[in-house]
C-alpha angles and dihedrals in degrees: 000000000000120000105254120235137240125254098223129025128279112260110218115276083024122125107274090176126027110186103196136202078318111175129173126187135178139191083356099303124111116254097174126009125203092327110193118174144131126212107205125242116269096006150106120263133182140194123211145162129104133314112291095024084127089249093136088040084061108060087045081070102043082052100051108254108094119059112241133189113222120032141288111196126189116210113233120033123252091036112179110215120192120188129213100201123212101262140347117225107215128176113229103229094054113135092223121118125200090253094057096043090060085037083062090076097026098069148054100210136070118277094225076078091054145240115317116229090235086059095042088053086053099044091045083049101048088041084057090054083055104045093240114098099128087068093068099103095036117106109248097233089062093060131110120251080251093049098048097039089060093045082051077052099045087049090052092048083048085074092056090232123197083193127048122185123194131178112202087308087159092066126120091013114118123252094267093048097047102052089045078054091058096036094062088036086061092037085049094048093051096055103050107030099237128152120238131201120187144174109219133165086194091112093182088041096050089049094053101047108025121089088190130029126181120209110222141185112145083312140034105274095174138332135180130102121345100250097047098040108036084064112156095255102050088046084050092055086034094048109019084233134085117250127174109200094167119042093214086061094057089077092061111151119238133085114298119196112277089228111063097355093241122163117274122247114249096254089040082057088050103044083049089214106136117207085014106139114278096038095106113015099206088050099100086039096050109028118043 
């Protein structure tokens, strides 16, 4: 099932995305449940919550390759969706430079011909709006995790998308490179109003550079902007660990556990019963 489109364009700060009622199930177990959730027009949104939450099941829907039950509609017809994958797998050896990679959807003609000068201009030009032009003669399967995660980048921006997609494509680069990654994707974003939707597990980063974030574990659990939704308590219940993102957040009231002072859980809160089980979920773990 494709997600269906829109009849008029997206106004800024509009849905671009609705995912609606979406559910996914295999071998008889539950992937997404009742997922209901917007990403806002012209924004960055990003998905979060623990391995095996169906976040990257969730954007296979919203592209097109799992079966879902509910809808996904995208806002505007003719949208054109491009989509940065998790990871390339690219032999070393392989005789294929940069250049000839973006050339790949530039040009008509084969590449044993060579690369045209009207697809060298673009591919310079898409490799500059992601800081990495100097990469353009070197062979792809030399490149960095970093370095080839931001060429993967420059290809998607070649299909002038008003939709990116982009499943953890920060992932296995080191700290410099990937905030490097998330400095020209905003960059990017900025420039050419598209919409992006990600799956991250940088939860500082996240917070830094995304104007929308979904909580998500098998369900929405909560979404909205970064500072009023990633709270301690709902990252405690996400995650099973407690995170402070935002110092004024580390004085909220409520019992904590009398072992190692985390956070308690929501219903913990409720129930007012300080050191009960559940209230720290590494208790057990970490303190015999």
């Amino acid at each position: 099932m494709f997600p269906e489109r829109g009849r008029h364009s997206a106004s800024p700060g509009a849905p671009c995305v609705r995912f609606e009622h979406v559910r996914v199930e295999a071998a008889g177990r539950a992937i997404l449940e009742d997922v209901n959730a917007m990403a806002p027009a012209g924004g960055a949104t990003v998905l979060m919550g623990p391995n095996g939450a169906g976040k990257t099941t969730l954007l296979h829907c919203l592209l097109g390759e799992t079966a879902h039950g509910g809808r996904i509609v995208l806002e505007g017809g003719g949208r054109r969706i491009a989509h940065v994958p998790q990871q390339l797998v690219v032999e070393r050896g392989l005789p294929l430079s940069v250049r000839e990679f973006l050339a790949l959807g530039a040009q008509r003609r084969p590449l044993w011909l060579g690369v045209s000068a009207a697809a060298r201009r673009t591919g310079r030009r898409l490799l500059e709006a992601v800081d990495a032009a100097e990469l353009e003669q070197r062979r792809l399967g030399e490149l960095s995790g970093g370095e080839l995660r931001r060429v993967l980048l420059a290809e998607a921006l070649g299909h002038d998308p008003d939709l990116l997609v982009l499943d953890e494509a920060e992932a296995g680069v080191d700290v410099h490179g990937e905030r490097l990654f998330w400095e020209v994707l905003d960059a990017a974003r900025r420039e050419r109003g598209f919409t992006l939707i990600m799956v991250s597990h940088n939860l500082p980063l996240a917070a830094h550079y995304a104007t929308h974030v979904i909580c998500l574990d098998r369900r929405v659990l909560a979404e909205g902007a970064p500072r009023e939704t990633l709270t301690a308590p709902l990252l405690l219940t996400l995650f099973g660990v407690p995170i402070h993102l935002y110092p004024d957040q580390c004085g909220l009231a409520g019992p904590s556990c009398p072992q190692c002072g985390a956070l308690s859980t929501p219903d913990h809160i409720a129930a007012g019963a300080p050191g009960a089980p559940g209230c720290c979920p590494l208790r057990d773990r970490r303190h015999p």
